[in-house]
C-alpha positions in Angstrom: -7.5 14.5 0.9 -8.2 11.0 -0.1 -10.6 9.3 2.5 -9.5 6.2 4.1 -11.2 3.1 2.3 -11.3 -0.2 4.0 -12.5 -3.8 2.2 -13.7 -6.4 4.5 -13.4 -10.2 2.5 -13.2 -13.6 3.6 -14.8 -17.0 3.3 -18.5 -16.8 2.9 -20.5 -17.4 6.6 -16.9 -16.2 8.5 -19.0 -12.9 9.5 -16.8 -10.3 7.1 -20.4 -8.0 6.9 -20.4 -7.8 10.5 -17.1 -7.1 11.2 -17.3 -4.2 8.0 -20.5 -2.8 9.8 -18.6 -3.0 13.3 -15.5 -1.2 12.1 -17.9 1.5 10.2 -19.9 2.4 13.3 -16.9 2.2 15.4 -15.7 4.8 13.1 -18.7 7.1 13.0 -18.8 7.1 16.7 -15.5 8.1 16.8 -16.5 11.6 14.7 -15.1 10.0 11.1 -17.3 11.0 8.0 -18.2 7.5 7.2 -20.2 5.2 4.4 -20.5 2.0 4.4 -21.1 0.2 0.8 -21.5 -3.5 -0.5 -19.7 -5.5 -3.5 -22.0 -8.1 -2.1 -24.7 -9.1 -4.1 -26.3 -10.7 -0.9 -26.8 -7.1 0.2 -26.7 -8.3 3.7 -25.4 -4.4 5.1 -28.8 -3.3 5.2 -30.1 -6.2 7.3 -26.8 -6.4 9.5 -27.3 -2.6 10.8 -31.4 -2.8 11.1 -31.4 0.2 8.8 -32.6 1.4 5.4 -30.3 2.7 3.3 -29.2 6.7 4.0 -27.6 8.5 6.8 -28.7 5.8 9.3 -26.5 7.2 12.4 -24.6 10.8 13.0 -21.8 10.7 10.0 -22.7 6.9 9.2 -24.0 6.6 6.1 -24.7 3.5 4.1 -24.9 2.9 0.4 -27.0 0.9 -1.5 -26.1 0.8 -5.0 -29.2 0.7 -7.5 -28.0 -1.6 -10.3 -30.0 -0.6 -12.9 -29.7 3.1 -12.9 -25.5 2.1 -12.9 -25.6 -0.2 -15.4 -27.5 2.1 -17.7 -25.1 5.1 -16.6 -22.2 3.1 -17.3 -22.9 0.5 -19.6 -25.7 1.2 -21.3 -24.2 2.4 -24.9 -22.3 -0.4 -25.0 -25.4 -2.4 -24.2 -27.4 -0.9 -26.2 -25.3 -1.4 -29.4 -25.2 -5.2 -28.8 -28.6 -5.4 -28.6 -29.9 -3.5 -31.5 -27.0 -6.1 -33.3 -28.6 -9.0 -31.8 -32.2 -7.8 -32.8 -30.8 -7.2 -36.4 -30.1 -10.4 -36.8 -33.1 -11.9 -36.0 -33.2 -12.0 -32.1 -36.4 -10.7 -30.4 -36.0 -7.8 -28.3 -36.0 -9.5 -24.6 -33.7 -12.2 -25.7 -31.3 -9.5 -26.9 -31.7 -7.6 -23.6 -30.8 -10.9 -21.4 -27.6 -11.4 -23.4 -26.3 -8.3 -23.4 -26.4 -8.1 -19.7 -22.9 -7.8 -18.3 -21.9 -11.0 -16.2 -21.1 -9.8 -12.8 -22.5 -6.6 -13.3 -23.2 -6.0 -10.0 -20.0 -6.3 -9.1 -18.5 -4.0 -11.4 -20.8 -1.8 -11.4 -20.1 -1.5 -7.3 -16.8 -0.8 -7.9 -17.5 2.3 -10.3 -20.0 4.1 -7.7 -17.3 3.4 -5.0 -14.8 5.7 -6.9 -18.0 8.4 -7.6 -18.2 7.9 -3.8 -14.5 8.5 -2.8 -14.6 11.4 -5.4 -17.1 13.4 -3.4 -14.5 15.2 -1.1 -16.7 14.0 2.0 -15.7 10.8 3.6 -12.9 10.5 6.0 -13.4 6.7 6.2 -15.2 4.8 3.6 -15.7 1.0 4.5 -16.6 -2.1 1.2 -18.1 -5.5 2.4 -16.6 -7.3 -0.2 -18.1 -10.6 -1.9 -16.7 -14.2 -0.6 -13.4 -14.4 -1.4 -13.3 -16.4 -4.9 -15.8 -13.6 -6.1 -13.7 -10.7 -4.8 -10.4 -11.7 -5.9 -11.8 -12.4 -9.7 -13.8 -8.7 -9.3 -10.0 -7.0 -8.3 -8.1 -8.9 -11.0 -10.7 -7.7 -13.5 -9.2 -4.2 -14.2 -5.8 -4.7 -15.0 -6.4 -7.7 -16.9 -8.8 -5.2 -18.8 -6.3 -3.0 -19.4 -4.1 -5.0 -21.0 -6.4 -6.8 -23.4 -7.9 -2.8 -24.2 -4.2 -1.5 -24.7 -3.8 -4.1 -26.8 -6.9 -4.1 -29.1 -8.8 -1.2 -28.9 -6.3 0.5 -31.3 -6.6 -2.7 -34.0 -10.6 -2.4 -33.2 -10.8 1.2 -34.2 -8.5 0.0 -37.4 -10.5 -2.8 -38.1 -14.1 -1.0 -37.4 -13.2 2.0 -39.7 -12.0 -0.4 -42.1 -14.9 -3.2 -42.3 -18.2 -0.8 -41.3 -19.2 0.1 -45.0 -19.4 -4.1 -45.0 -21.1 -5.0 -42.0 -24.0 -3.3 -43.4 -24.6 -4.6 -46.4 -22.7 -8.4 -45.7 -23.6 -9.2 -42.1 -26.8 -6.7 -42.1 -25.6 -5.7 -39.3 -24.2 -2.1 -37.9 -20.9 -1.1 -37.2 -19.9 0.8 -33.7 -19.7 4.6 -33.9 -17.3 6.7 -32.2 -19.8 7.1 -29.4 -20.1 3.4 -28.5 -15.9 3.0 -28.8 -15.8 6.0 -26.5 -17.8 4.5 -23.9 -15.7 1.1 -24.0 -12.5 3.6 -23.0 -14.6 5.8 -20.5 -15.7 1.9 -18.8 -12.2 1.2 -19.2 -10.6 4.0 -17.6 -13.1 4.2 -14.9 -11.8 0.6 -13.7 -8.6 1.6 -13.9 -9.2 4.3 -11.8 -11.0 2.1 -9.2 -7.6 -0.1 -9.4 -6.0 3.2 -8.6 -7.8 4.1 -5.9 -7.9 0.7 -3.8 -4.1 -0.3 -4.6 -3.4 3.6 -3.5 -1.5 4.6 0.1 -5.1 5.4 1.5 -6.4 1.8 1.1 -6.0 -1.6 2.4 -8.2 -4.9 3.1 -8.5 -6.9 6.1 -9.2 -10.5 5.5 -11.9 -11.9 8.1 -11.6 -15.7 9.3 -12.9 -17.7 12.2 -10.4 -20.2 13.8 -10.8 -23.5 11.9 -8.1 -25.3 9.5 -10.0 -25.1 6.3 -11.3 -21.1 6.9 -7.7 -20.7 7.8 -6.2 -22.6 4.8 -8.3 -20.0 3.0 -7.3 -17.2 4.5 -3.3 -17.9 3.8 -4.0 -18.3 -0.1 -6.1 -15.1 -0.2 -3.4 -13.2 1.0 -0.9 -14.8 -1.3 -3.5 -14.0 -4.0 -4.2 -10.1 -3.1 -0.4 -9.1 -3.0 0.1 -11.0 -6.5 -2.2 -8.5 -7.7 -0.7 -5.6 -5.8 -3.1 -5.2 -2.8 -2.0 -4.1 0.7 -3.1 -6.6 3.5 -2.9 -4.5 6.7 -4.9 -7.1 9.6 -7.0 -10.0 9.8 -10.2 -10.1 12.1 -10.5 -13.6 13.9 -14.3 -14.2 14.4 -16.2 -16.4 17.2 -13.7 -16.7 18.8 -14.8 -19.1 22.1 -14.1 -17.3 25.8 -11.7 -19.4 27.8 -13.4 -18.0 31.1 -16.2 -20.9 32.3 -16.1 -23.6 29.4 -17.8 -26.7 30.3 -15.9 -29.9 29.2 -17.6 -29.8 25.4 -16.8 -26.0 25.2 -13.0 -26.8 26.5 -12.3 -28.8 23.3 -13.4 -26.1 21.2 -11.4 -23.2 23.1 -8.3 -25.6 23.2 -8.6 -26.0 19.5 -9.4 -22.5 18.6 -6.0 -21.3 20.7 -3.7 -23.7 18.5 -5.1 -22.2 15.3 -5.0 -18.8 16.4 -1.5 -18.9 17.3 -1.0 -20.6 14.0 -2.7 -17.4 12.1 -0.6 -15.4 14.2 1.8 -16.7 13.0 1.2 -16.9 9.5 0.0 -13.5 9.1 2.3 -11.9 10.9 3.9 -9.0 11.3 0.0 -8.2 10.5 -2.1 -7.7 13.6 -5.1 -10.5 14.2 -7.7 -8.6 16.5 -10.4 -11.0 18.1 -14.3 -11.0 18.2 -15.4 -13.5 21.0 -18.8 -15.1 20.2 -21.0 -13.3 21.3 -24.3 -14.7 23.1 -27.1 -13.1 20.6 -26.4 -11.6 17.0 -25.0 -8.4 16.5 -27.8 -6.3 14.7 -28.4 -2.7 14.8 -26.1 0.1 15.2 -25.2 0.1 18.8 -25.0 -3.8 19.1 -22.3 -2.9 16.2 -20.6 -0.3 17.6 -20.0 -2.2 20.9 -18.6 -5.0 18.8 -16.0 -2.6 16.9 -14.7 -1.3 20.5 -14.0 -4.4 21.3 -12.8 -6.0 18.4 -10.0 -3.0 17.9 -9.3 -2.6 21.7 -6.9 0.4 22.1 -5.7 0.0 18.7 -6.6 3.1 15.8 -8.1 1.0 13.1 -8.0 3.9 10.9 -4.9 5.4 10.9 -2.6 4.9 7.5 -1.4 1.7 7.2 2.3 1.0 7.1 2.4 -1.4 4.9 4.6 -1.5 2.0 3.5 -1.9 -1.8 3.9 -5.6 -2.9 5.5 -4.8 -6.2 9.2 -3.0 -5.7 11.2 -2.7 -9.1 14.6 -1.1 -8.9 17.4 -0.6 -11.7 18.3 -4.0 -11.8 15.6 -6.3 -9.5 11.9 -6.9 -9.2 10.2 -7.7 -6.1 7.0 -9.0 -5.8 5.9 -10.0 -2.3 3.8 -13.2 -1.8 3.3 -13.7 1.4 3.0 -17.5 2.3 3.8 -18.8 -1.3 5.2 -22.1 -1.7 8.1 -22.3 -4.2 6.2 -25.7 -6.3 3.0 -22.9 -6.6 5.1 -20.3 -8.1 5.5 -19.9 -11.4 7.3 -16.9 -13.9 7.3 -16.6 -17.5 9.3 -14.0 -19.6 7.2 -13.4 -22.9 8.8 -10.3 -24.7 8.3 -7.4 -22.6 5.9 -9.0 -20.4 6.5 -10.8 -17.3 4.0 -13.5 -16.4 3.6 -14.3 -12.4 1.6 -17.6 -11.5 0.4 -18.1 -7.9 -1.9 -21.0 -7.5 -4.8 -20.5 -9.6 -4.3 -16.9 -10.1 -1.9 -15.3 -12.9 -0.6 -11.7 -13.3 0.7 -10.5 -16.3 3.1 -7.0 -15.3 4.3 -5.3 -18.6 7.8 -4.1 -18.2 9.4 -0.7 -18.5 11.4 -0.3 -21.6 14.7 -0.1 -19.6 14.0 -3.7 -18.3 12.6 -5.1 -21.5 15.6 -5.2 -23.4 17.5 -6.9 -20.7 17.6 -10.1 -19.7 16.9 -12.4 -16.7 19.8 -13.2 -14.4 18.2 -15.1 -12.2 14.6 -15.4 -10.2 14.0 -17.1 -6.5 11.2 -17.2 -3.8 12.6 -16.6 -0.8 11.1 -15.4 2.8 7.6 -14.5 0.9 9.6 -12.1 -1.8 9.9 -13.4 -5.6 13.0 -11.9 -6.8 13.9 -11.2 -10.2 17.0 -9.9 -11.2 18.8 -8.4 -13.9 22.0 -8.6 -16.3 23.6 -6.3 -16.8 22.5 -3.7 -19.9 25.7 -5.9 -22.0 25.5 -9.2 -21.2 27.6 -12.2 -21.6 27.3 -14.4 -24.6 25.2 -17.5 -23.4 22.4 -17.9 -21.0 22.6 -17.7 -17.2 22.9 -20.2 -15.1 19.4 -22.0 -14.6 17.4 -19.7 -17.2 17.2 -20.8 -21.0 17.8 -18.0 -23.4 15.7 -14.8 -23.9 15.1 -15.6 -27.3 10.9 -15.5 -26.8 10.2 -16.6 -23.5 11.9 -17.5 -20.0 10.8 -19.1 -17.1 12.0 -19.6 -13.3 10.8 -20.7 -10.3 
């Protein structure tokens, strides 16, 4: 069975690596198999739960992923290809060997041990602190929009490889990719797509961490917006330092007052999700059982690990897309029809989804934002001569809002 898996993300300094080492230890205590891993390059885990990495309480074990073995693992044909090119023409050795290195590597490379991980038939609960959210929402885009530039151009590449390698040698002085390195760009490829697998799956969700002010807030709504565009399941938000009502002096007061109004604004926004509270506390939570103590209380009665009910953000029937996007405002919205590929703009973030064939030959009868939901719909499989109302014609592309 497919363990429970958990990301933790937010703005950076809101506290998301406390409250994924609270909810780990929590779960531990509570008799779940857990680990605990980072996406973080800040690899703050470690510090957070006192520990080294390793089985650091009964069934809690925490993950520290070693970068370089990884990267070699997983990367390192590829890598080393591109720089025995780079030396051939001309580059010295440890110039090559900085250029080839993968941006966000890291990152990546996290993600791949975290399927290894939930692979292993072990864990019942497996628990990612997640980079800041900018960094996390670019690292969970990454493997669909990998897969559809691969889908696209590894079969030309292998064409266009077979075809030009008796020049490259001889022209460029340089040597053309074997089979082996190709294979490796599909086994890296597939391996992300597997990762996008697992963490879009029924078994996993992320929980989006804030603490109550407007701009952490602000933050928060366009996050979740942004993690449903890429078909992510949002199942509750952790409000962090959270001032106690009881006692405040007249400077606290202001604080508490201010706090209430924009928690019952995040309620609000986020709902039907749940919003569970962490007060702020009067020392740093460090070290397993200061943890623990904070995950009791941050969950209450509440079984933070039992399946989510949350439905799949993308829906497609016989005649309608939906796409929830929670939060979206209309003017931020954008959708493009380009052949059989329907382009989704939210903000700053785009999503290309290509089409099934049933679909592709059809056009658009319409598209609206309404209540959260982008709905796209239809004509029927004959249409009418002429374009819908409020659509130009399919002829190359479409666009609605």
């Amino acid at each position: 069975m497919s363990p429970r898996v958990l990301l933790f993300t937010g703005k950076g300094g809101v506290g998301k690596t406390t409250a994924a080492a609270a909810t780990a230890t929590l779960a531990a205590r509570r008799g779940l198999k857990t680990l605990i891993v980072s996406t973080d390059t800040a690899h703050s885990l470690a510090d957070a739960l006192a520990v080294e990495p390793g089985e650091i309480a009964p069934g809690l074990h925490l993950h520290q992923v070693d970068t370089q073995k990884s990267l070699e693992r997983h990367w390192g044909e590829l890598q080393d290809y591109a720089r025995n090119a780079l030396v051939e023409l001309g580059l010295d050795e440890i110039t090559s060997e900085e250029i080839t290195v993968l941006p966000g590597a890291e990152e990546v490379i996290a993600l791949l041990e975290l399927r290894e991980r939930a692979r292993e038939d072990r864990w019942d609960v497996i628990v990612v602190d997640c980079a800041p959210t900018a960094e996390t929402l670019r690292l969970l885009a990454l493997p669909e929009a990998l897969d559809w530039h691969v889908n696209r151009l590894l079969p030309v590449g292998r064409r266009l490889v077979r075809l030009v390698s008796p020049f490259m040698r001889s022209v460029a002085h340089v040597s053309a990719p074997g089979q082996d390195v190709m294979n490796a760009g599909e086994r890296f490829h597939r391996g992300l797509m597997e990762v996008r697998e697992l963490l879009t799956g029924d078994h996993a969700s992320v929980r989006l961490v804030l603490t109550p002010e407007s701009v952490v807030l602000a933050e928060a709504r366009r996050t979740l917006t942004s993690l449903s565009l890429y078909g992510y399941r949002v199942d509750a938000v952790v409000a962090n330092r959270v001032f106690p009502a009881e006692g405040a002096d007249g400077w606290r007061a202001g604080w508490v007052a201010a706090q209430a109004r924009l928690l019952a604004e995040a309620e609000e926004s986020f709902a039907p999700l749940p919003v569970h509270v962490v007060p702020y506390l009067p020392a740093e939570p460090v070290g397993v059982d200061a943890l623990a103590q904070v995950g009791a209380e941050m969950y209450g009665a509440s079984d933070p690990f039992a399946p989510h009910e949350v439905e799949p953000p993308l829906r497609l029937s016989a005649d309608e897309l939906e796409l929830a996007l929670p939060g979206a405002d209309r003017d931020d919205v954008d959708l493009a029809r380009k052949g059989d590929e329907l382009i989704v703009t939210a903000g700053p973030y785009r999503r290309i989804l290509a089409l099934p064939a049933a679909l592709a030959r059809r056009k658009i009868s319409g598209a609206a934002l309404r209540d959260g939901v982008l709905r796209v719909r239809w004509a029927p499989s004959d249409p009418p001569t002429g374009s819908p109302s409020g659509l130009p014609s399919n002829s190359g592309s479409e666009s609605a809002t």
